[in-house]
C-alpha positions, 0 to 999 in steps of 0.5 A, a space after each residue: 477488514 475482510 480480505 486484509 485481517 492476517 498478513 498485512 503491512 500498514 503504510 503511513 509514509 508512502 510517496 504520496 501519503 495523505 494526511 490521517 491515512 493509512 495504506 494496507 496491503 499484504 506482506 506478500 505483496 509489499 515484499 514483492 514490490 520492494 524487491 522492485 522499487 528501485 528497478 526498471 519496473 518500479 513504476 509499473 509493478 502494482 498491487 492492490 490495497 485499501 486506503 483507509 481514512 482514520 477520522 472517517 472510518 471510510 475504506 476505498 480500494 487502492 493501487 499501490 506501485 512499487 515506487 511509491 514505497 517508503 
């Protein structure tokens, strides 16, 4: 997937996970916003990702927020 080939983080367990999905999104990015998930800003730090379905192969963009991390 261009743009997410080296240095990401797959997420299968976030807080509103869905079924047969996988989140991705850049380690730097997903340590960035651990370091604030359980801070004032948890629910206003945001990254970008990509969902990505496993039974249809179809990648959409996301948005990820710090509290939404496992």
């Amino acid at each position: 997937m261009p743009g997410f080939d080296k240095g990401v983080q797959l997420i299968e367990n976030s807080s509103i996970h869905i079924k047969d999905t996988i989140q991705i999104i850049s380690k730097s990015d997903y340590e960035r916003l651990k370091n604030v998930s359980s801070g004032e800003k948890s629910h206003t730090e945001t990254a970008d990702g990509v969902l990505y379905d496993k039974k249809t192969g179809i990648a959409v963009k996301d948005i990820l927020y710090a509290d939404m991390l496992p």
